[in-house]
N, C-alpha and C positions, 0 to 999 in steps of 0.2 A: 466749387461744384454745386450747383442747385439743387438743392433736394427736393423731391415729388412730394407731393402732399395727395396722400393714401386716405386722407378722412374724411375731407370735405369733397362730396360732390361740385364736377362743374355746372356753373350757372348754365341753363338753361336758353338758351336763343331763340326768339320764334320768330319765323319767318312770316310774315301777313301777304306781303306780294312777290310777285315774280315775274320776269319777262321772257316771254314764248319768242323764239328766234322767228325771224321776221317770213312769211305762208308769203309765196310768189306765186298767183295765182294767172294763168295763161289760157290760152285755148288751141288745140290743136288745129291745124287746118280746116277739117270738116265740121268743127264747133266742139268737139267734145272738151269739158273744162278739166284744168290739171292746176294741181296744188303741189306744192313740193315744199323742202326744207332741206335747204343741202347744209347739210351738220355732219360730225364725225370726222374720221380720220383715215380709213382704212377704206379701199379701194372697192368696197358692195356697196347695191344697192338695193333697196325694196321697192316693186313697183304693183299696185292694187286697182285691180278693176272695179269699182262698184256697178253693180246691175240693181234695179227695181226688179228684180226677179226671187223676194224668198217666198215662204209661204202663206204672205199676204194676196199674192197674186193668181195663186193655184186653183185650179175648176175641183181636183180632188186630190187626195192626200197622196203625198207622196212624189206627186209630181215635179216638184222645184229641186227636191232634194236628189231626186235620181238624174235629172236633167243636170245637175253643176258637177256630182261625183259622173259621168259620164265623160265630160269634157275630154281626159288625159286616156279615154279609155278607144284612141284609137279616130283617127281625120281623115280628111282626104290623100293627105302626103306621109302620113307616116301610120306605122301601128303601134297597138299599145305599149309592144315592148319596145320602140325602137325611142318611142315617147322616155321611155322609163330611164332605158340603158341612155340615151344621149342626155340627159339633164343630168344623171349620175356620173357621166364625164365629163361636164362643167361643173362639176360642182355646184347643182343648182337645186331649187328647189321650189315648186310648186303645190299649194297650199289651198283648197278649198273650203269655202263657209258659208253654209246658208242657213242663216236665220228666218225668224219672223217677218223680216221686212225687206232686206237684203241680199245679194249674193255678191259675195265678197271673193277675186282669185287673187290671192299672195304667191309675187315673184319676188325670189332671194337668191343672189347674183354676183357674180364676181365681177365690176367694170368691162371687163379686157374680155369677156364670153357673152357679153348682155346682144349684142347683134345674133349671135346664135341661137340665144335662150329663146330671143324673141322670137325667131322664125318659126319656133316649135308651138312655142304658146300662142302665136297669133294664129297659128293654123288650128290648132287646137278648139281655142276660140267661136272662131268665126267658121271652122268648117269640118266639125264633130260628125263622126260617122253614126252614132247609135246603134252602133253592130248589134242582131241578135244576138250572139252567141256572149258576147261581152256583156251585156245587158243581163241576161238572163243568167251568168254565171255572177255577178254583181246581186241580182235580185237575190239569189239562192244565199249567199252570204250573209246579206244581210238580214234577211229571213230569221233565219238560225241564230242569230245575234238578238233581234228581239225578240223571240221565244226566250229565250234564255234572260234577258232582263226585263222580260215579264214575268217571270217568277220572285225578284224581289219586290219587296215591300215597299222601299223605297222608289221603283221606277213606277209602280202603281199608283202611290201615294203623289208622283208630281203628275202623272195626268190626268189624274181622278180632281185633283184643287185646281188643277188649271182651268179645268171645263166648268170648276162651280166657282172659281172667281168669275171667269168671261161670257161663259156657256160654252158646250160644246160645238156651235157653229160658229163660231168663233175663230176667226186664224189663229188666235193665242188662248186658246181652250180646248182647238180641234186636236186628235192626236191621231195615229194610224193606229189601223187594226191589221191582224194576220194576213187576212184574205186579201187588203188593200195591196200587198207586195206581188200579187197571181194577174193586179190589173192593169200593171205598167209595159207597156208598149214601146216602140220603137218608134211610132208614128206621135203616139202621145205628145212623147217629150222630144222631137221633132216643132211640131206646133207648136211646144212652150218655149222651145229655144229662138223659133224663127220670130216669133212675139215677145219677145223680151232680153234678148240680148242682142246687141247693135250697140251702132254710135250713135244714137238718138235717147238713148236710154243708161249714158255710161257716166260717171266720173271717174278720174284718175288719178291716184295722189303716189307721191314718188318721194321715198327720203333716202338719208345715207348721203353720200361722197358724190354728188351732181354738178356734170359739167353741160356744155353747151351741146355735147355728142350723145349725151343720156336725152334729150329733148329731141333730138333731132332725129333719133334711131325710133325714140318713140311714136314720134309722126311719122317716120316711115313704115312704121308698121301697124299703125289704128289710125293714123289721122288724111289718108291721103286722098279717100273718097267715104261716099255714106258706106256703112256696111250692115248687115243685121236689117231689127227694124232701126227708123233713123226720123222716130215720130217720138213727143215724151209720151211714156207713156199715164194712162190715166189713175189714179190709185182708188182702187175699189174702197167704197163704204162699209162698215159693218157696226152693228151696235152691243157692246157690250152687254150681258145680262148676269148678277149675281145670282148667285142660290141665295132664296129665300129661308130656308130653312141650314141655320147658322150648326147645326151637331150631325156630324155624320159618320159611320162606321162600316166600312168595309171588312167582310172576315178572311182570314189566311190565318189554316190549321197549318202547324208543324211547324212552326219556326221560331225562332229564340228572341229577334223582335218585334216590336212596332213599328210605322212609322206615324209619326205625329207632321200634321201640315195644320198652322194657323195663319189666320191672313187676311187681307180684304184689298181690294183697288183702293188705289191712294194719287196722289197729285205727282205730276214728272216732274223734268226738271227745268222747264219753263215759268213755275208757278212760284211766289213769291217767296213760302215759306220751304223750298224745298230743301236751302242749307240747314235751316233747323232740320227739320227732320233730318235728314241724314244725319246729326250730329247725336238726335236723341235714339234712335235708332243704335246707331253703334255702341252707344252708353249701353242700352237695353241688350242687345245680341250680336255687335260686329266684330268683335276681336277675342282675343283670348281668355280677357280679364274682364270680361261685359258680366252684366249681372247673371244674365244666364249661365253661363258658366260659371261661374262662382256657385250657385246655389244648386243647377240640376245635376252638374258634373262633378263638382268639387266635393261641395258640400251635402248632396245625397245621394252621389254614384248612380244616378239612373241611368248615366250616358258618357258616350266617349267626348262627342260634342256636341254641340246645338248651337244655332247661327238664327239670327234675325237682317234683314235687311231691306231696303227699298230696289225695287226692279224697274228702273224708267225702259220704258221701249217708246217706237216712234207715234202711236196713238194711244197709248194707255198706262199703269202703271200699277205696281201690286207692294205690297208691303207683304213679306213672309216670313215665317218661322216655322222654321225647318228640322228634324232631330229623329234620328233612331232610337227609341229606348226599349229597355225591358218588356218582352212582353205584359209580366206581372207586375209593373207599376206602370203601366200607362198612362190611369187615369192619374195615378197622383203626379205623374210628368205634369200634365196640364193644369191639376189643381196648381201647381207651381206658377207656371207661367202665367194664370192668370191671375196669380197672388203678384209677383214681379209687376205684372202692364197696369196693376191696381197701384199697387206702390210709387210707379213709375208717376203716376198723374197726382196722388193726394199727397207726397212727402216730396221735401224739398233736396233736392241733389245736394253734395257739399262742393265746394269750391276746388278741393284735391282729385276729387274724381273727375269732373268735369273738365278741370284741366288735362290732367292724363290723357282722358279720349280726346280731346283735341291736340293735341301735340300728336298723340298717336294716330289720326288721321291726317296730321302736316305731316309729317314721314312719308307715310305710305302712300300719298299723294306725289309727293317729292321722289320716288322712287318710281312711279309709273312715270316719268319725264327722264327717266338714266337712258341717255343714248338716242340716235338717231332715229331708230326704228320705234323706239316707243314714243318718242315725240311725234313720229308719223302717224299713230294712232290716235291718239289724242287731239291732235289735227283733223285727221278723218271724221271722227267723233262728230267734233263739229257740222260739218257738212252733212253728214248721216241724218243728225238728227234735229239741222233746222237750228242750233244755238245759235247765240252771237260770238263774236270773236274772242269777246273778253270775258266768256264766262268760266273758263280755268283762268285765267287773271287775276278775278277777283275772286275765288274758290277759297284761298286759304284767311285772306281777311274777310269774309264771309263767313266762315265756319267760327272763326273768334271771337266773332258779336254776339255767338248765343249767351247769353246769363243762365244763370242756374233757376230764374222767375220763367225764363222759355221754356226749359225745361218741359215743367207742369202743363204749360200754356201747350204745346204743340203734343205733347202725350194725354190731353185731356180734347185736346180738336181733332188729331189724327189715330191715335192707336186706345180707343177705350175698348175694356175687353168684353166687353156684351157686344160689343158690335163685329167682334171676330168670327170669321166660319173658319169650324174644327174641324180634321179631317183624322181620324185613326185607322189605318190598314192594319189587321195583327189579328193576333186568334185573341177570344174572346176570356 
């Protein structure tokens, strides 16, 4: 009988490449393009609309966001509950997301119900009623929801740094205010729906268990004439503006903490050195065992956590660090962290640590690819944001080139800490 050897660690494996199951890329009748990945085993599927419709494209706030939560809330053929109840006996599911740039609807599907689903959500879709009464019961909700996290520090804290990384005219700076929820219309978002969602303005990716009936239900129900608008549409310009002034303090009496926001716009992930950074990044604040955690959590209790990372979006990009802490050590929160972004650029990393965060970024890399639907994502990804095909391809032998001399090199080009804007919300 073999006995187990309890002492030595197994060797270690790293994996440098990998191969993405093969993107079958098509077009529906009417031109809209479709990407799929049929992978899996089990008879669902995922199917996603993407629309040029988040709040890059908005006249005023609020607009995109209320326009996509709308969708399910009531069409020409059905009402909201009957929307509700009949996907809840398919077992279905219907998913909305509007970003900065995007608006994204996730269908989740059983094969053998997907003719069904879709009849719901294409009407849904392409012929949303904007009921007042739905609208207006929606508005009130949501209302009440941010009053109430506008009372934390932390929801203040991320759009107070978003407006002084971008400025506040900014689609990725701008944020609503109270009164913004009193000026959304029926007609409104009417007009932003009729200008921006179509088949002239859509892509469609599809993963899970795909057969030649998933393609073909598909085009029977978006691809069979124009619908929507059925023009691309154009993508509005805006120019980013940092705050000049890098120290800022917001005050909030009565509460137990801070939020601390440090950060600056940084390069996406088009840009050459973006695998370094990402790798120096996570060393500095991406995981559990990153230096910030070691020294603000571990080793002086200011906090529960604190995270650093890179934020690529489709025209810009921000580098932040992020962390609740004690009111009463705030400041020495930050004297920390920029003792860390100091250290980060003049002392030479060791070869143990370095490794670790890249092996612990091959994981967790390797773990956003488990299964069909997160391969669908990652695919998407793609498309989203303009990549090339091969850039999860070459991702993980990419991240293994950094040396511990990068290091230095891309924490003294990208994250020096004078050139960081501070943000502290918290009582003084």
């Amino acid at each position: 009988m073999m006995q187990l050897n309890r002492i030595d660690s197994p060797q270690i494996q790293i994996v440098k490449e990998i191969t993405l199951p093969t993107i079958d890329k098509s077009n529906l009748s009417n031109g809209i393009p479709v990407f799929s990945i049929n992978a899996g085993t089990q008879e669902v599927v995922k199917i996603q609309l993407v629309f040029k419709a988040g709040t890059w494209f908005q006249s005023q706030a609020l607009e995109a966001f209320f326009t996509g939560q709308m969708l399910n809330e009531g069409s020409e053929n059905y009402t909201a509950v009957e929307i509700a109840e009949k996907l809840d006996n398919y077992g279905a599911f219907v998913n909305k997301k509007i970003n900065r740039d995007n608006a994204c609807i996730d269908i989740f599907t059983l094969n053998k119900h997907l003719k069904s689903v879709l009849t719901l959500v294409a009407d849904m879709i392409k012929n949303p009623l904007f009921s007042k009464t739905e609208l207006n019961r929606l508005c009130d909700q949501e209302k009440q929801e941010f009053i109430v996290r506008n009372q934390k520090v932390t929801h203040i804290a991320q759009k107070q740094f978003t407006a002084l990384l971008f400025g506040n005219k900014h689609p990725y700076g701008a944020s609503a205010k109270v009164e913004d929820y009193n000026k959304i219309t029926p007609s409104l978002l009417k007009n932003f729906h009729q200008n921006h969602y179509g088949s002239g303005n859509c892509k469609i990716f599809i993963s899970g268990k795909i057969n030649d009936l998933t393609i073909n239900l598909v085009n029977q129900f978006f691809g069979q004439e124009q619908w929507g608008v059925d023009k691309t549409i154009p993508i509005p310009t805006f120019t980013a503006s940092s705050s000049s002034n890098l120290h800022h303090f917001t005050p909030k009496e009565n509460v137990l903490q801070s939020a601390i926001r440090m950060g600056k716009r940084t390069i996406g992930r088009k840009h050459a050195d973006y695998f370094s950074l990402s790798v120096v990044s996570t060393l500095f604040g991406g995981y559990f065992g990153s230096r910030l955690m070691s020294n603000i959590r571990e080793d002086k209790g200011y906090t529960y956590g604190i995270y650093a990372g890179v934020s690529p979006k489709l025209h810009d990009s921000s580098f932040t660090i992020s962390s609740e802490v004690g009111a009463d050590v705030a400041q020495k929160a930050l004297d920390e962290i920029r003792f860390e972004l100091k250290r980060l650029r003049t002392e030479k990393v060791k070869d143990e640590e370095l490794s670790l965060v890249k092996n612990y970024m091959s994981g967790t890399f390797l773990r956003t690819l488990n299964g069909p639907f997160a391969l669908g994502e990652v695919i998407k990804s793609l498309y989203e944001y303009n990549l090339p095909e091969d850039f999860y391809q070459h991702y993980l032998n990419q991240i293994h080139k950094v040396s511990t001399d990068d290091v230095n090199t891309i924490a003294n080009k990208y994250l020096h800490e004078d050139e960081m804007i501070e943000l502290v919300v918290g009582r003084k």
